[in-house]
C-alpha positions as CSV (number, residue, x, y, z in Angstrom):
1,X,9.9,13.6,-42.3
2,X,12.1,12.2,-45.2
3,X,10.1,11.9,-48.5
4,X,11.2,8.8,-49.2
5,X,8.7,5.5,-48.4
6,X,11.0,2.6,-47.1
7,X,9.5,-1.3,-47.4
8,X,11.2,-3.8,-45.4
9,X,11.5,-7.5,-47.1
10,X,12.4,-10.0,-43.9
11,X,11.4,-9.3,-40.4
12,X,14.7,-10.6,-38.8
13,X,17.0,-8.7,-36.3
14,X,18.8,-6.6,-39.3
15,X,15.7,-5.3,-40.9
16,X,13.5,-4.6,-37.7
17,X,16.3,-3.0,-36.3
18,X,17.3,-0.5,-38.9
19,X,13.6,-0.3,-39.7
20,X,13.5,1.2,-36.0
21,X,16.8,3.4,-36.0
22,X,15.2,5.2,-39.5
23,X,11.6,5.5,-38.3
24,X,12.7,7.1,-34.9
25,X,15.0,9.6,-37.7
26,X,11.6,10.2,-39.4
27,X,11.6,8.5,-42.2
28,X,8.6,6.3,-43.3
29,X,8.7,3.2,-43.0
30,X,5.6,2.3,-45.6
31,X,5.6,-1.9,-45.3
32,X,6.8,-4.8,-43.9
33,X,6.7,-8.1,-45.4
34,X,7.5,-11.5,-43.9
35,X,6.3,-15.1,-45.2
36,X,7.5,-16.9,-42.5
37,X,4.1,-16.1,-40.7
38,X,2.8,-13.8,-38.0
39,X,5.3,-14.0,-35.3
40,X,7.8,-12.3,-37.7
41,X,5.5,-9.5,-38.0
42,X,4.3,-9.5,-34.8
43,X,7.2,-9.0,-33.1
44,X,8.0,-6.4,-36.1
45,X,5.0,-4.2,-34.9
46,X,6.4,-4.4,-31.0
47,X,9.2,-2.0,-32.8
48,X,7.5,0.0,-35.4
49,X,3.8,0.3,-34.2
50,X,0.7,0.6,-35.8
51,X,1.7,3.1,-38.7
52,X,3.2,0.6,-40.7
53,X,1.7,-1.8,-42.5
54,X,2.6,-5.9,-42.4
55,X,1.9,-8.6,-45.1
56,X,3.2,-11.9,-46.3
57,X,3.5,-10.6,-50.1
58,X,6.7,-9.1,-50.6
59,X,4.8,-8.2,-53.5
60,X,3.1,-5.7,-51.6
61,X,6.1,-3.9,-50.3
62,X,7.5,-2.9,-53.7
63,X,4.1,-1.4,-54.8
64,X,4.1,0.6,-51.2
65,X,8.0,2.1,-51.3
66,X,10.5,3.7,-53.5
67,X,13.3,2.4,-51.8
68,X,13.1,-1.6,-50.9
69,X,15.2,-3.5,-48.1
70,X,16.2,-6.9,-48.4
71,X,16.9,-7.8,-45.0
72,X,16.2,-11.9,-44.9
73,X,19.4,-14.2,-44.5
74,X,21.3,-14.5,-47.6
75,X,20.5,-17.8,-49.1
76,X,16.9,-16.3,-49.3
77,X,18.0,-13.4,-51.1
78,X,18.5,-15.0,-54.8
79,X,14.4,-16.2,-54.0
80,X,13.5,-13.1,-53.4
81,X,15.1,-11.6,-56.2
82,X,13.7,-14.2,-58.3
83,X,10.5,-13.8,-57.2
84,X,10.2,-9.9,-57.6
85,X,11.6,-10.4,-61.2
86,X,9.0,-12.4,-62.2
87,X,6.1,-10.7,-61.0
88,X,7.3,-7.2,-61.2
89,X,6.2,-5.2,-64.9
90,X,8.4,-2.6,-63.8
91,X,10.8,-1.0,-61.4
92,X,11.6,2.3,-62.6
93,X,13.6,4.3,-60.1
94,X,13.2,2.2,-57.2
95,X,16.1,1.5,-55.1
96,X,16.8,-2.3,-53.8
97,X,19.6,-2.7,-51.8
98,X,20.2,-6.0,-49.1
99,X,22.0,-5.9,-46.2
100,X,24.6,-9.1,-46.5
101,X,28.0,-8.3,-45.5
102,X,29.2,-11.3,-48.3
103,X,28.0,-10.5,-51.3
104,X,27.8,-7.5,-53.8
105,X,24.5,-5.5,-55.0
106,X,25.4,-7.8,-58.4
107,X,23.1,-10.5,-56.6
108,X,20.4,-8.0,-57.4
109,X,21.1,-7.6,-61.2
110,X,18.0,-9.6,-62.6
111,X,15.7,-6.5,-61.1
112,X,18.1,-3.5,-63.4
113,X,16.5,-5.2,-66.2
114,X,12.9,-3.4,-65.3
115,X,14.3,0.0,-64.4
116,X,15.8,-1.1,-60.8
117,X,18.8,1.0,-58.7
118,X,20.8,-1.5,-57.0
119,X,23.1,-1.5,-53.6
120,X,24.0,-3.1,-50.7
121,X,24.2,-1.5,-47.0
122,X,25.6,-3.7,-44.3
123,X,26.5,-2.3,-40.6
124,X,29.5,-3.8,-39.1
125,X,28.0,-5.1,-36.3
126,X,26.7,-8.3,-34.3
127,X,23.0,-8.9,-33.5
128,X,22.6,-11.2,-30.9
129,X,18.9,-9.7,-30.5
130,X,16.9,-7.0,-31.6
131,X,17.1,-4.7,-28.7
132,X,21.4,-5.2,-28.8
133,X,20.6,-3.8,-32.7
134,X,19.1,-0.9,-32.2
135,X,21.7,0.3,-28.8
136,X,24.5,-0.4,-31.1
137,X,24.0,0.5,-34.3
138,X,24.5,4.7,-33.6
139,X,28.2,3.5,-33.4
140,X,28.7,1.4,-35.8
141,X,30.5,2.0,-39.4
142,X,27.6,1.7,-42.2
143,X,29.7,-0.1,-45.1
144,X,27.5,0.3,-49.0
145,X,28.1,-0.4,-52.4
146,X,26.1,-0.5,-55.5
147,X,25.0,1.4,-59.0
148,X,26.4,5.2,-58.9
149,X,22.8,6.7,-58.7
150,X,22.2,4.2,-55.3
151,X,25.0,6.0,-53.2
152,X,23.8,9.3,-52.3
153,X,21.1,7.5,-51.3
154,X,22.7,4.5,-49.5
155,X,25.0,7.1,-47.6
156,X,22.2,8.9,-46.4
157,X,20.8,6.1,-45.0
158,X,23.5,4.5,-43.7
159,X,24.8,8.2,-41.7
160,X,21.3,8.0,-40.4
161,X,22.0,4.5,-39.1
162,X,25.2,4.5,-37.7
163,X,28.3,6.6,-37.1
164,X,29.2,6.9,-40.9
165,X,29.0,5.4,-44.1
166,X,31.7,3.8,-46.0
167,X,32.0,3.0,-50.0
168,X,33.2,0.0,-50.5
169,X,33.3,-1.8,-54.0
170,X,31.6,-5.4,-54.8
171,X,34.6,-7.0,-55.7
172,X,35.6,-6.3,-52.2
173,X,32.7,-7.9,-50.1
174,X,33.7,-11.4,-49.5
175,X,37.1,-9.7,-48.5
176,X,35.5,-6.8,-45.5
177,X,33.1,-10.4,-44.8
178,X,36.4,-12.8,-43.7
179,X,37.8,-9.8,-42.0
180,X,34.3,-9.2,-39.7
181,X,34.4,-12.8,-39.4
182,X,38.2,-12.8,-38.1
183,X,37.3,-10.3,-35.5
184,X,34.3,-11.2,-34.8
185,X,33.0,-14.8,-34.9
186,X,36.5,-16.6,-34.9
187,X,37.1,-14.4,-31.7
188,X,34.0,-16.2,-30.2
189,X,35.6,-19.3,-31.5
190,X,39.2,-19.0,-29.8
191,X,37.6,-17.3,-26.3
192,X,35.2,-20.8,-26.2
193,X,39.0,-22.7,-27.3
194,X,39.9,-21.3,-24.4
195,X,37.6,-22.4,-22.1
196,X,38.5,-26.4,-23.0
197,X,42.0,-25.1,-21.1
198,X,40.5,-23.4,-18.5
199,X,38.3,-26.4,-17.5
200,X,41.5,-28.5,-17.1
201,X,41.8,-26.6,-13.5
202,X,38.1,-25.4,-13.2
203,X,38.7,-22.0,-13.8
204,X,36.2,-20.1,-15.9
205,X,36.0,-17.2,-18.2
206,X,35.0,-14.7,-15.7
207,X,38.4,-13.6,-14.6
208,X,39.9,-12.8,-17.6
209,X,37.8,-9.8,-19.1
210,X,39.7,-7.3,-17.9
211,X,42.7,-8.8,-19.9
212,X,40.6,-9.0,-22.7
213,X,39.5,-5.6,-22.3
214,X,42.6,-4.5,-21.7
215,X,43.8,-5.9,-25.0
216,X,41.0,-4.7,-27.0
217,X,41.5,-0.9,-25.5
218,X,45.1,-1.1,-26.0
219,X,44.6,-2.6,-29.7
220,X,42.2,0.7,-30.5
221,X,44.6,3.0,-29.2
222,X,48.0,1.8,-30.9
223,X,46.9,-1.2,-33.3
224,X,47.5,-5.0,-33.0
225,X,51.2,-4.6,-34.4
226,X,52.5,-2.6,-30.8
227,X,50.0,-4.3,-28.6
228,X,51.5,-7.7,-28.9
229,X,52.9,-9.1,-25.7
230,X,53.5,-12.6,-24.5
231,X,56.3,-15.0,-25.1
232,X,56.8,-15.0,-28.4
233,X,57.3,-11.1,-28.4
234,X,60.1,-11.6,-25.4
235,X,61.4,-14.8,-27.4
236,X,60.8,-17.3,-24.5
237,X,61.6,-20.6,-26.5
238,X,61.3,-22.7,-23.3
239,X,57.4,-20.9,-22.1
240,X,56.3,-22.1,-25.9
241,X,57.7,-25.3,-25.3
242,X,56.2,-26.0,-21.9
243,X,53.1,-24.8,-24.0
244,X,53.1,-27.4,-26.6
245,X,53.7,-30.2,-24.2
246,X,51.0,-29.0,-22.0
247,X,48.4,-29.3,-25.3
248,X,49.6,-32.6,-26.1
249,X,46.4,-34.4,-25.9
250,X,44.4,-31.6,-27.6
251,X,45.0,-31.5,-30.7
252,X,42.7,-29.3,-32.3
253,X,43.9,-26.6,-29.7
254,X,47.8,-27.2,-30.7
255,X,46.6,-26.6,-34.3
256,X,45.4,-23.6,-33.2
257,X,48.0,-22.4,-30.8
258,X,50.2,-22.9,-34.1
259,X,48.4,-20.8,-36.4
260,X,48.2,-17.7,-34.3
261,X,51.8,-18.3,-32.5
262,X,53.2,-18.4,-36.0
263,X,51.1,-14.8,-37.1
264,X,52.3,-13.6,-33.7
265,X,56.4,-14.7,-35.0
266,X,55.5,-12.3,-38.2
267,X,54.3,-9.5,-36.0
268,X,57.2,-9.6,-34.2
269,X,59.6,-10.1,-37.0
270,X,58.3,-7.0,-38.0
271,X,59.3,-4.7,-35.2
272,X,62.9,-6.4,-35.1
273,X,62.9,-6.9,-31.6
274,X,64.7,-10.2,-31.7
275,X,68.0,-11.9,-33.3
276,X,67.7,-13.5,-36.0
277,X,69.0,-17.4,-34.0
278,X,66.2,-16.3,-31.7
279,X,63.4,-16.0,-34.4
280,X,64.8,-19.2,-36.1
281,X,64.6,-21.1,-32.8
282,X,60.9,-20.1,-32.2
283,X,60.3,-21.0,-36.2
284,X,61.1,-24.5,-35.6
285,X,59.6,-25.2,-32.4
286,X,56.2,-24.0,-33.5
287,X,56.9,-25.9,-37.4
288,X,57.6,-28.9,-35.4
289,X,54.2,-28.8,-33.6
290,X,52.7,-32.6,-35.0
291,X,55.1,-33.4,-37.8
């Protein structure tokens, strides 16, 4: 059993979830806390049984632990923050750290004026549910910042979560945010793009995981750079032609096929597979796309 007493502050998929991972680790998981009412903490107590306790004060939570998670969606965090600051006398040596992958531990500062350590811990990782959490988060990277006396601390944590814990500095977080949200949500984004096409010939998306998983596995093994194929990489001007004119009524997927056509011309620009009239060529055909 750690030493350490651990008070969750938002019973959403994040903060059950880790609450779980570190309970079943041993360490105590003192309080929950949830004012959005009892189904919150109801379904909190499915995960963490009867040992802990569960309130609506988050007022409560700070008094029970010494180290304080601020797992509720980030526009509440800056209330919460508020709220602690202005009830709290003092907040000597406890450690407040939340858990959005956008912003720095600096969204804590109002508590370092009582006596408050300050950090962030965010897994790089999607939640659909609460049961998807918990199976994935032994694997995933643990990213923290925050005060120097909150890292020993946050790594700890964080290698008891996941697969490891990485420093990363505030300054930084909106950054490793857009480049989760690249891989991530804007791959959601161009796979459901995808499926306007494939209902032009009622086809769905069924048939193409194993290309997509093929991509993915080859993109761990070797990077994006060397797993780039298509016509662009073998410089077939008239295949990204036939393209264009086959997305002529749909516009918002030319603009797309665009963007990423012209990030795949850079990739293969730099492995110098192609002449120089052959990369010009493809640069104005995919420029001229709705000028």
């Amino acid at each position: 059993m750690h030493e350490m007493k651990i008070g969750i502050i938002g019973a959403g998929k994040v903060g059950i979830a880790i609450a779980h991972v570190l309970k079943m680790k041993g360490f105590e998981i003192a309080t929950v806390a949830d004012v959005t009412g009892e189904k919150a903490l109801n379904m909190a107590r499915q995960y963490l049984g009867d040992s802990v306790r569960y309130t609506d004060s988050n007022m409560e939570v700070i008094e029970a632990s010494d180290v304080i998670a601020i797992t509720t969606q980030d526009g509440v965090i800056r209330d919460v923050v508020k709220e602690i600051h202005e009830n709290a006398v003092r907040l000597d040596g406890k450690l407040f750290f939340h858990t959005s992958g956008a912003h720095p531990s600096s969204i804590l500062k109002p508590l370092d004026e009582k006596g408050a350590i300050l950090g962030s811990l965010h897994p790089l990782q999607t939640f659909p549910d609460i049961d998807s959490a918990i199976h994935v988060l032994p694997s995933t990277y643990i990213f923290i910042e925050g005060d120097e006396r909150a890292l020993r601390t946050l790594e700890a944590l964080g290698k008891s979560i996941g697969h490891a814990a990485i420093p990363i500095e505030g300054k930084n977080k909106i950054y490793y945010h857009l480049c989760a949200v690249f891989v991530c949500n804007l791959l959601c984004s161009l796979l459901y793009a995808s499926e306007g096409i494939m209902e032009k010939i009622d086809i769905r998306l069924e048939p193409f995981f194993p290309i997509i998983n093929a991509t993915l596995q080859n993109i761990e093994a070797k990077g994006p750079l060397l797993s780039l194929t298509g016509p662009i990489v073998r410089g077939d001007e008239g295949t990204v032609e036939d393209h264009i004119i086959a997305l002529r009524e749909m516009n918002l997927h030319k603009k797309i096929y665009k963007a990423l056509s012209l990030a795949a011309l850079d990739m293969v620009k730099e492995r110098k597979i192609h002449s120089a009239a052959t990369l010009d060529a493809l640069q104005r055909i995919l420029e001229a796309i709705d000028e």
